[in-house]
PyMOL Python script that loads the backbone (N, CA, C, O; Angstrom):
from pymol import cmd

cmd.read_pdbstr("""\
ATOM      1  N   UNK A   1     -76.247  65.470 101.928  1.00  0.00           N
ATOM      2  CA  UNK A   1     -76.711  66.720 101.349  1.00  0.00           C
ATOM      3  C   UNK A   1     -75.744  67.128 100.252  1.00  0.00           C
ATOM      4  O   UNK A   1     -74.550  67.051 100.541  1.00  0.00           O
ATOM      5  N   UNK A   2     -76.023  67.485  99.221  1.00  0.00           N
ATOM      6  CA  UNK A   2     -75.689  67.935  97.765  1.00  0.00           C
ATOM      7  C   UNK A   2     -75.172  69.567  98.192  1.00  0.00           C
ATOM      8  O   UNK A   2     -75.906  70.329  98.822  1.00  0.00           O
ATOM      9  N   UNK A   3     -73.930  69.896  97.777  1.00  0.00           N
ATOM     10  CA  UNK A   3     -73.863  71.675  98.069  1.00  0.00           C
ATOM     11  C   UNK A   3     -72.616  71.572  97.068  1.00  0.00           C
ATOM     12  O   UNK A   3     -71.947  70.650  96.603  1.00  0.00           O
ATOM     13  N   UNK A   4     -72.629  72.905  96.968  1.00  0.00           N
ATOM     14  CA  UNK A   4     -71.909  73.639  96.154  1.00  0.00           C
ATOM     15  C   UNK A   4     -70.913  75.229  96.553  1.00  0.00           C
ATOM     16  O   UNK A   4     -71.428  76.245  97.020  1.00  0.00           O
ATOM     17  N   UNK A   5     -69.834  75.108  96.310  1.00  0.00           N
ATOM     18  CA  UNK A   5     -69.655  76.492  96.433  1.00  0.00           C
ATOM     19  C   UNK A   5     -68.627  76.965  95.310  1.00  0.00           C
ATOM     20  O   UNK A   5     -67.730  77.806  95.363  1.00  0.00           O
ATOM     21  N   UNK A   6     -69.244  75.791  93.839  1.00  0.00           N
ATOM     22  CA  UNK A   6     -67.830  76.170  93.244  1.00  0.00           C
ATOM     23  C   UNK A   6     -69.210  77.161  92.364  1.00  0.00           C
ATOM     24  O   UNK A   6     -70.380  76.788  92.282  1.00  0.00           O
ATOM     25  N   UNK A   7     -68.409  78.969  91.570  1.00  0.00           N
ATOM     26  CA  UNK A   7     -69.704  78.957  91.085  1.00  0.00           C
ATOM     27  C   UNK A   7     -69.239  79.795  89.674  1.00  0.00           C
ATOM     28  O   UNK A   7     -68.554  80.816  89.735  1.00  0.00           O
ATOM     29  N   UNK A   8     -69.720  79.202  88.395  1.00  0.00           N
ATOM     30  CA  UNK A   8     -69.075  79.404  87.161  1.00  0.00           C
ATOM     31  C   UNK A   8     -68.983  80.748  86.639  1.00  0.00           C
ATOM     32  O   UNK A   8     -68.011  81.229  86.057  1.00  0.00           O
ATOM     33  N   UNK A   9     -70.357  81.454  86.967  1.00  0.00           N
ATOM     34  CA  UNK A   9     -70.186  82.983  87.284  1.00  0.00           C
ATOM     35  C   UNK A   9     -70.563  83.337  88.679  1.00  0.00           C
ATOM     36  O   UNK A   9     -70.547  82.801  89.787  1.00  0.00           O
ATOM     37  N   UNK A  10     -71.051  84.930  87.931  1.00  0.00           N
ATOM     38  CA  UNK A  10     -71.494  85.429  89.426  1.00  0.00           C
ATOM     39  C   UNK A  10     -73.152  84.351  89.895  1.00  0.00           C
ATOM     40  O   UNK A  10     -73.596  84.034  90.999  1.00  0.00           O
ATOM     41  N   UNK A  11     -73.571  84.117  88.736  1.00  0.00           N
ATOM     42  CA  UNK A  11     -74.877  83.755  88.636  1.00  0.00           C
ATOM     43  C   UNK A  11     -75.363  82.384  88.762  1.00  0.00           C
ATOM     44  O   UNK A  11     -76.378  81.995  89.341  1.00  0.00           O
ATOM     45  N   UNK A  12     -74.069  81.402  87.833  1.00  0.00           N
ATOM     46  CA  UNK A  12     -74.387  79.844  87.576  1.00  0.00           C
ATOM     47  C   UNK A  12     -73.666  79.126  88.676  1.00  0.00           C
ATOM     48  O   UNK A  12     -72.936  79.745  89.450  1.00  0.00           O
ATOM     49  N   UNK A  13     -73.809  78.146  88.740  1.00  0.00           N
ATOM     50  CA  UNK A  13     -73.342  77.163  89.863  1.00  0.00           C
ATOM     51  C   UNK A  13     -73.514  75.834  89.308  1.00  0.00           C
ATOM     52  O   UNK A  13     -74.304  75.603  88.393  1.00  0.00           O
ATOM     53  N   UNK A  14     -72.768  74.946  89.863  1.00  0.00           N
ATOM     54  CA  UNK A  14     -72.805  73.870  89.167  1.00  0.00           C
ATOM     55  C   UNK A  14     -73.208  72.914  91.169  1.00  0.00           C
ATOM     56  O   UNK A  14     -72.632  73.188  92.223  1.00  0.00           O
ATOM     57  N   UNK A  15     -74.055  72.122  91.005  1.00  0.00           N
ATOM     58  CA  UNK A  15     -74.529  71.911  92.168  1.00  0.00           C
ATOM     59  C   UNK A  15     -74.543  69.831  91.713  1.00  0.00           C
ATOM     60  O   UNK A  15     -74.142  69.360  90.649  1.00  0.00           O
ATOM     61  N   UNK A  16     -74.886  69.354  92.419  1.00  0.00           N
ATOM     62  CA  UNK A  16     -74.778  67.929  92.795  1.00  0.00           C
ATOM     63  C   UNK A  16     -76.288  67.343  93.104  1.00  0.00           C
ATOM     64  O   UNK A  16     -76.727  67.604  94.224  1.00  0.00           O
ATOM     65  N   UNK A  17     -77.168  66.534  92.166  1.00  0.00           N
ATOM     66  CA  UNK A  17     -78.234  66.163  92.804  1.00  0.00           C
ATOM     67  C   UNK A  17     -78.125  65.323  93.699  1.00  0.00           C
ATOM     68  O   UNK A  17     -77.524  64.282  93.433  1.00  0.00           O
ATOM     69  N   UNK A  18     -78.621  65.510  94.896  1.00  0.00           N
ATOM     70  CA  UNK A  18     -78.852  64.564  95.758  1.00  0.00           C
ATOM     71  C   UNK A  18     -79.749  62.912  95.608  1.00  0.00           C
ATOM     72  O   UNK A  18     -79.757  61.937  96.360  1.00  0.00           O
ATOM     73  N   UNK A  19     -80.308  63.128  94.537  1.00  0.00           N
ATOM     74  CA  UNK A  19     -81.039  62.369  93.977  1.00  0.00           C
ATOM     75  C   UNK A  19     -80.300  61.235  93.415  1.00  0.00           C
ATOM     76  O   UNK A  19     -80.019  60.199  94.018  1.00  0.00           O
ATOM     77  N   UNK A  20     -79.980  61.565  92.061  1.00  0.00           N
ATOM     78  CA  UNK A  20     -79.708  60.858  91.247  1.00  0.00           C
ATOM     79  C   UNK A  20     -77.763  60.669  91.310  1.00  0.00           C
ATOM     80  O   UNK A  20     -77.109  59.705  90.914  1.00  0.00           O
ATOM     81  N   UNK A  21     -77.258  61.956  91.946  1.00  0.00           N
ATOM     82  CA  UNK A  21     -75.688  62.430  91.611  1.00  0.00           C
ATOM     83  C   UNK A  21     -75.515  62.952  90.493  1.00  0.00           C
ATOM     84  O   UNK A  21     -74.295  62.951  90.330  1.00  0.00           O
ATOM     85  N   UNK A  22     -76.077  63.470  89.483  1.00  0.00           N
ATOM     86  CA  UNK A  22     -75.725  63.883  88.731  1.00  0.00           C
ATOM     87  C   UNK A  22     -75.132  65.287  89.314  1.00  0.00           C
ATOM     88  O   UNK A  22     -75.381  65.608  90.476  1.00  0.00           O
ATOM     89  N   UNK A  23     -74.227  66.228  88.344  1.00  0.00           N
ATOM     90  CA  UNK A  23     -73.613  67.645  88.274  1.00  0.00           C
ATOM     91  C   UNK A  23     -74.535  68.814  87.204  1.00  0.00           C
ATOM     92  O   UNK A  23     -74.175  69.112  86.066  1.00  0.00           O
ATOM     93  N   UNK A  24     -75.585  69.268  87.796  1.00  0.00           N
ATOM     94  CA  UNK A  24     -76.245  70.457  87.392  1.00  0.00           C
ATOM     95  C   UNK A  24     -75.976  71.794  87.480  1.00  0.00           C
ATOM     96  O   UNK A  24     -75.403  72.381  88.398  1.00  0.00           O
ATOM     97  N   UNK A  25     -76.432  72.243  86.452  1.00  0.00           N
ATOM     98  CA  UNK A  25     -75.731  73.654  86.298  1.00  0.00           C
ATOM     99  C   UNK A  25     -76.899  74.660  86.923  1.00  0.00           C
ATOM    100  O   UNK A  25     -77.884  74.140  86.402  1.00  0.00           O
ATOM    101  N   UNK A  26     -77.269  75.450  87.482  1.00  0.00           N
ATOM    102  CA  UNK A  26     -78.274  75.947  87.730  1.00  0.00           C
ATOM    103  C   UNK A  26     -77.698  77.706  88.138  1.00  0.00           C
ATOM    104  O   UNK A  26     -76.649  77.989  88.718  1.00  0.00           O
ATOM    105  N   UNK A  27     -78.653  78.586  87.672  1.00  0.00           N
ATOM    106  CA  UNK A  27     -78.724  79.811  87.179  1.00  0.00           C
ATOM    107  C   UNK A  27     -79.691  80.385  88.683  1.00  0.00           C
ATOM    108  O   UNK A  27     -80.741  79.882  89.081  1.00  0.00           O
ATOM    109  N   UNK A  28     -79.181  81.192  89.107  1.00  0.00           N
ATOM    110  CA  UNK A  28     -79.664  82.331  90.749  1.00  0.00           C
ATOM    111  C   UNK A  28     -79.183  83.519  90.366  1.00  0.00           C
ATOM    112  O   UNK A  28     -78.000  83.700  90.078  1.00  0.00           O
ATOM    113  N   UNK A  29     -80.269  84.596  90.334  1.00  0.00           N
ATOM    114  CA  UNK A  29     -80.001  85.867  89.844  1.00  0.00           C
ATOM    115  C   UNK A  29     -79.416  86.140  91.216  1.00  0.00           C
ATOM    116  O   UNK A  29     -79.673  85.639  92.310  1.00  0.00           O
ATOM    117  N   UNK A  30     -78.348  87.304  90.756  1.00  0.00           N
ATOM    118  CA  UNK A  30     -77.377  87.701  91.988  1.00  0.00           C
ATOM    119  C   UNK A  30     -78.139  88.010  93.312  1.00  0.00           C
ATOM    120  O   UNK A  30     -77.563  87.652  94.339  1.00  0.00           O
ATOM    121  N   UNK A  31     -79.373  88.635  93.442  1.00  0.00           N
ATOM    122  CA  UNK A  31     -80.021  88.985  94.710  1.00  0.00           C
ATOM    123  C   UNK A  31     -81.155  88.142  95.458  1.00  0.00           C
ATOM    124  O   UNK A  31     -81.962  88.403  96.351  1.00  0.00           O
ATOM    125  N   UNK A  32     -80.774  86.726  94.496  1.00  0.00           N
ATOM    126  CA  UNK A  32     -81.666  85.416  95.843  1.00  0.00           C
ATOM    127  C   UNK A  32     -80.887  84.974  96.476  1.00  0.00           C
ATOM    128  O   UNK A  32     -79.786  84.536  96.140  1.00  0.00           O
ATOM    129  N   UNK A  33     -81.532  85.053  97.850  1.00  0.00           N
ATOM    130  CA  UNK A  33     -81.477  84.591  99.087  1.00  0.00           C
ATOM    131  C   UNK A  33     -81.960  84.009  99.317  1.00  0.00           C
ATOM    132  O   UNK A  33     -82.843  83.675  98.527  1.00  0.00           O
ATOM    133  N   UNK A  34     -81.830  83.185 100.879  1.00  0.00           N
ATOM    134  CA  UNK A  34     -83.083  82.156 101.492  1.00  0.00           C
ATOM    135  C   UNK A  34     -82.946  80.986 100.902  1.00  0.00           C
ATOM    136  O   UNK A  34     -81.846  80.550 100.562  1.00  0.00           O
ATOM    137  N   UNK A  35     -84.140  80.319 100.711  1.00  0.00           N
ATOM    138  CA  UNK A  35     -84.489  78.986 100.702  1.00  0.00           C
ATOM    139  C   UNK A  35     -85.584  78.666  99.415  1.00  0.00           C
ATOM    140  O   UNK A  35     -86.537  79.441  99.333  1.00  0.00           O
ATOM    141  N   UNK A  36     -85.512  77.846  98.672  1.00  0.00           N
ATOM    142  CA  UNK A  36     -86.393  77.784  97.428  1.00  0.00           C
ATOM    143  C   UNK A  36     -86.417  76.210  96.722  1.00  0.00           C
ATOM    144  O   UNK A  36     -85.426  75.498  96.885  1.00  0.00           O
ATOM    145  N   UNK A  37     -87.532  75.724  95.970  1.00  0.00           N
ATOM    146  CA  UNK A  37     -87.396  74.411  95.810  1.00  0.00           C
ATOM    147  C   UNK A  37     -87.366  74.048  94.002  1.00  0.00           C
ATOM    148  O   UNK A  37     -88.358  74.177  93.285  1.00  0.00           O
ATOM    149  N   UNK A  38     -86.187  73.645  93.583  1.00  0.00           N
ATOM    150  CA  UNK A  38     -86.141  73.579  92.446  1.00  0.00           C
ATOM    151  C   UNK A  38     -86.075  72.268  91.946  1.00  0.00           C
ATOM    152  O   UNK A  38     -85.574  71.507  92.775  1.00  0.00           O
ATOM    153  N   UNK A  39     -86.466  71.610  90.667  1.00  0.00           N
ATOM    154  CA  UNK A  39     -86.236  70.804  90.249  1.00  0.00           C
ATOM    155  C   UNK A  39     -85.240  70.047  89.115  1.00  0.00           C
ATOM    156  O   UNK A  39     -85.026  70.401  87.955  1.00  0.00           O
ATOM    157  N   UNK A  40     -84.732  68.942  89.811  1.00  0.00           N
ATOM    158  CA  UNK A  40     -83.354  68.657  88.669  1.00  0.00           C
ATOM    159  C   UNK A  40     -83.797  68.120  87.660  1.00  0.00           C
ATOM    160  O   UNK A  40     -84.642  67.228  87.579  1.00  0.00           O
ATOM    161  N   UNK A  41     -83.070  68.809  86.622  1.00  0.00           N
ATOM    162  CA  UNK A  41     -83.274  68.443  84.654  1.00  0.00           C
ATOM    163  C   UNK A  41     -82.662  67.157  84.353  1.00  0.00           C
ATOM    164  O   UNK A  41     -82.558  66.647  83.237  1.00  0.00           O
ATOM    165  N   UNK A  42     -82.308  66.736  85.358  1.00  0.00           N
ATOM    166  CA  UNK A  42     -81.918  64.713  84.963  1.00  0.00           C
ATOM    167  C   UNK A  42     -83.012  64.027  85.166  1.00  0.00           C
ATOM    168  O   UNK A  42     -83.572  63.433  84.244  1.00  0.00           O
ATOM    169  N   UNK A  43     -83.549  64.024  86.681  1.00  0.00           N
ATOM    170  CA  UNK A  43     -84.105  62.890  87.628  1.00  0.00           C
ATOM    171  C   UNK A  43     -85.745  63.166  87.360  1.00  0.00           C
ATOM    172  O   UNK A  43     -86.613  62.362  87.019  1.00  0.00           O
ATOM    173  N   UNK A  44     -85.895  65.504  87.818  1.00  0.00           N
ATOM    174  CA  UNK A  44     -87.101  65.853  87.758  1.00  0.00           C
ATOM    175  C   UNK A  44     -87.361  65.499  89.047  1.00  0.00           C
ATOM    176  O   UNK A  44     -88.576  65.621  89.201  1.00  0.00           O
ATOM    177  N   UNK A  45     -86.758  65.059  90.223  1.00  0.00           N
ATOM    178  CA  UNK A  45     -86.893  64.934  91.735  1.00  0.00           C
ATOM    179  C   UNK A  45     -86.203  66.466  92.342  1.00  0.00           C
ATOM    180  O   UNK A  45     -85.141  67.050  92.129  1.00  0.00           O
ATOM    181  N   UNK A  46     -87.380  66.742  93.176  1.00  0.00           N
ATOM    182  CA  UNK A  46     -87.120  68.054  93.534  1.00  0.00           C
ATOM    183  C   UNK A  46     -86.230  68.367  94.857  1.00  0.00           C
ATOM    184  O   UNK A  46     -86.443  67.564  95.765  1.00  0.00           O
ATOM    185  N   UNK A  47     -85.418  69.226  95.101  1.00  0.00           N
ATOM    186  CA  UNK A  47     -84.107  70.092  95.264  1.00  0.00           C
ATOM    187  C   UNK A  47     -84.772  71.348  96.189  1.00  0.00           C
ATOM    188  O   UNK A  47     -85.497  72.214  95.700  1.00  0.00           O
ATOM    189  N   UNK A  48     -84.307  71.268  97.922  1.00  0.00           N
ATOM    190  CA  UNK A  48     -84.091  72.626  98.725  1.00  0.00           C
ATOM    191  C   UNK A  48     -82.905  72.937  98.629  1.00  0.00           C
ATOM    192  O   UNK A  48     -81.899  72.253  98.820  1.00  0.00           O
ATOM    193  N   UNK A  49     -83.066  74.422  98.204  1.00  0.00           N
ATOM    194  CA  UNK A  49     -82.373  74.679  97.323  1.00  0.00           C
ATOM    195  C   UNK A  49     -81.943  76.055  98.585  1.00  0.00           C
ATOM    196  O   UNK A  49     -82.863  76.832  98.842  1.00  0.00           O
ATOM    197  N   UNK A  50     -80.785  76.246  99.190  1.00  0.00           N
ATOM    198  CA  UNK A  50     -80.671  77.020 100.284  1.00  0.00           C
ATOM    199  C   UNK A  50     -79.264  78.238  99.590  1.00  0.00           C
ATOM    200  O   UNK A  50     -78.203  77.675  99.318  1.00  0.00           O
ATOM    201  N   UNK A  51     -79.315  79.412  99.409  1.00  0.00           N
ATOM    202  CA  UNK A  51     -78.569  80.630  99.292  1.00  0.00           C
ATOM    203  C   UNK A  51     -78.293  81.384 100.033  1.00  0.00           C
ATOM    204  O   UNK A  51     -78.980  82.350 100.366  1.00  0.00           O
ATOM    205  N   UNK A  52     -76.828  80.973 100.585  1.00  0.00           N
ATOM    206  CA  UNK A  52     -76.853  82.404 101.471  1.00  0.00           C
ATOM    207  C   UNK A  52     -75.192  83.229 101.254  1.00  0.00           C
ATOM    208  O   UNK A  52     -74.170  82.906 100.649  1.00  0.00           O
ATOM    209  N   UNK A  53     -75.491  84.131 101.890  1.00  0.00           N
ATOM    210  CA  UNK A  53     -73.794  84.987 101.111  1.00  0.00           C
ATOM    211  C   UNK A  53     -74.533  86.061 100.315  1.00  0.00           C
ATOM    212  O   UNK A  53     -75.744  86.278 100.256  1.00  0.00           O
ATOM    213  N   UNK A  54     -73.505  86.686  99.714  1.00  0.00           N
ATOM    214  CA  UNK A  54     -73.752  87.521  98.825  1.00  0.00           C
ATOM    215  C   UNK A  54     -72.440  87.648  98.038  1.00  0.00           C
ATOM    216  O   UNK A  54     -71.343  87.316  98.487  1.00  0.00           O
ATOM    217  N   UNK A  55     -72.723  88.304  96.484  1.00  0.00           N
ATOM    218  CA  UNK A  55     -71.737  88.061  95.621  1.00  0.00           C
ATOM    219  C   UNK A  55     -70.718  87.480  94.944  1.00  0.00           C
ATOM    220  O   UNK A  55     -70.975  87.069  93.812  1.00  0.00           O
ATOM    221  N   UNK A  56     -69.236  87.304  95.523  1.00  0.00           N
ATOM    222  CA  UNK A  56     -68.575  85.897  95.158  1.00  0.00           C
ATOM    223  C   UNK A  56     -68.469  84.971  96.900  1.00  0.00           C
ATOM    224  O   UNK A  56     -67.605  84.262  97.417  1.00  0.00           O
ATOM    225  N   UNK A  57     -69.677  85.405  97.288  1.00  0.00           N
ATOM    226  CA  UNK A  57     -69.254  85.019  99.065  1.00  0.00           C
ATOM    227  C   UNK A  57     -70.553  83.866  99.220  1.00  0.00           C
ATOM    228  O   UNK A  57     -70.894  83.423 100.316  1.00  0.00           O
ATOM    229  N   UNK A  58     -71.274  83.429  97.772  1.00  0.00           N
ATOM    230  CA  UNK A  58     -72.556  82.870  97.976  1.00  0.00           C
ATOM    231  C   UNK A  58     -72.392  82.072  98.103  1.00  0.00           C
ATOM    232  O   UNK A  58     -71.426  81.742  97.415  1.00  0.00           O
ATOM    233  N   UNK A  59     -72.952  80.917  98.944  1.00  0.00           N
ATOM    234  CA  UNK A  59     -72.745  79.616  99.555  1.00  0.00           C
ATOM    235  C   UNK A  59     -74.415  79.139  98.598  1.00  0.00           C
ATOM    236  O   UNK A  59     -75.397  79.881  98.622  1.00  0.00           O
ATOM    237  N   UNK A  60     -74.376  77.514  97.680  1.00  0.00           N
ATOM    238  CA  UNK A  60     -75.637  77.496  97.303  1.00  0.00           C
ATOM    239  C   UNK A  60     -75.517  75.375  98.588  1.00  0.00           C
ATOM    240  O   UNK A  60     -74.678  74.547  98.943  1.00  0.00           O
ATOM    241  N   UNK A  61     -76.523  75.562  98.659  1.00  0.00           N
ATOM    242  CA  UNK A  61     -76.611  73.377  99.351  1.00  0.00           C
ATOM    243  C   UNK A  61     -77.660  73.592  98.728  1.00  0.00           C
ATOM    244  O   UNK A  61     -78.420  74.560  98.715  1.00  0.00           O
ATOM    245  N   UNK A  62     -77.666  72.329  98.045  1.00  0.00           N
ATOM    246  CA  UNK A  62     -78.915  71.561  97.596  1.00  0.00           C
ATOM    247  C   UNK A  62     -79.264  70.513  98.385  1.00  0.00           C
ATOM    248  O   UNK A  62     -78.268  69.937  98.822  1.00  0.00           O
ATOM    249  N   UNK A  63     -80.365  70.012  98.759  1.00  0.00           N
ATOM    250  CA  UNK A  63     -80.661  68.818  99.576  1.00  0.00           C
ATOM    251  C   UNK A  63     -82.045  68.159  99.385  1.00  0.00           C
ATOM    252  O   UNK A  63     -82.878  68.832  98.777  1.00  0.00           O
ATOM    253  N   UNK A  64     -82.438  66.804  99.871  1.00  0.00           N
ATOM    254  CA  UNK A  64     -83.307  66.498  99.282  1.00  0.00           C
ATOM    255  C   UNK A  64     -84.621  67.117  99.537  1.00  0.00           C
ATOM    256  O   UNK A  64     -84.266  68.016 100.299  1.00  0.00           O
ATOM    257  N   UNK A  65     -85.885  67.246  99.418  1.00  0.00           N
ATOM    258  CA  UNK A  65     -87.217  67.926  99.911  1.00  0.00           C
ATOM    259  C   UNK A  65     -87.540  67.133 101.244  1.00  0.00           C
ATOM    260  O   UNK A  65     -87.752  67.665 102.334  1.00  0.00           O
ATOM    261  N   UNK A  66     -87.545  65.705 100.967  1.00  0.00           N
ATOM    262  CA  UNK A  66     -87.688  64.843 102.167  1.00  0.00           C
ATOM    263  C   UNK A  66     -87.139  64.690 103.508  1.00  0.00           C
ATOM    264  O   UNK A  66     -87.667  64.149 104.479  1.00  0.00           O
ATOM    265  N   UNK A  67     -85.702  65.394 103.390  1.00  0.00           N
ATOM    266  CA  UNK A  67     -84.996  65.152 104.614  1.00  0.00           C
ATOM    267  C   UNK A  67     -85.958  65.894 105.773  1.00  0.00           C
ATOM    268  O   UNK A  67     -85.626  65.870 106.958  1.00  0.00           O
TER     269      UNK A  67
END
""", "prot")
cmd.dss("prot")
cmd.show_as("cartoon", "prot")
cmd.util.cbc("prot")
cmd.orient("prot")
């Protein structure tokens, strides 16, 4: 599983495809939560995309859709 908790602002994150490995930058307005399925701008193989925390306390994992 692909995760992240390094995060460039309050907003961007730089996350790990599980896919391919590439290092994506990806943008979460400060008040998502939960669980959501995004797709990576390398591969285009899609990303559960899990948020939880709040503020500089946000934890983002990316993982594959399939698992």
């Amino acid at each position: 599983m692909g995760s992240t908790h390094n995060s460039v602002m309050d907003s961007e994150f730089v996350v790990t495809c599980p896919y391919c490995g590439e290092a994506v930058e990806i943008y979460l307005e400060p008040d998502v939560r939960g669980t959501l399925v995004q797709d990576c701008e390398v591969c285009c193989n899609p990303w559960t995309v899990r948020v939880s925390g709040r503020g500089d306390d946000r934890v983002i994992q990316v993982s594959r859709t399939d698992e």
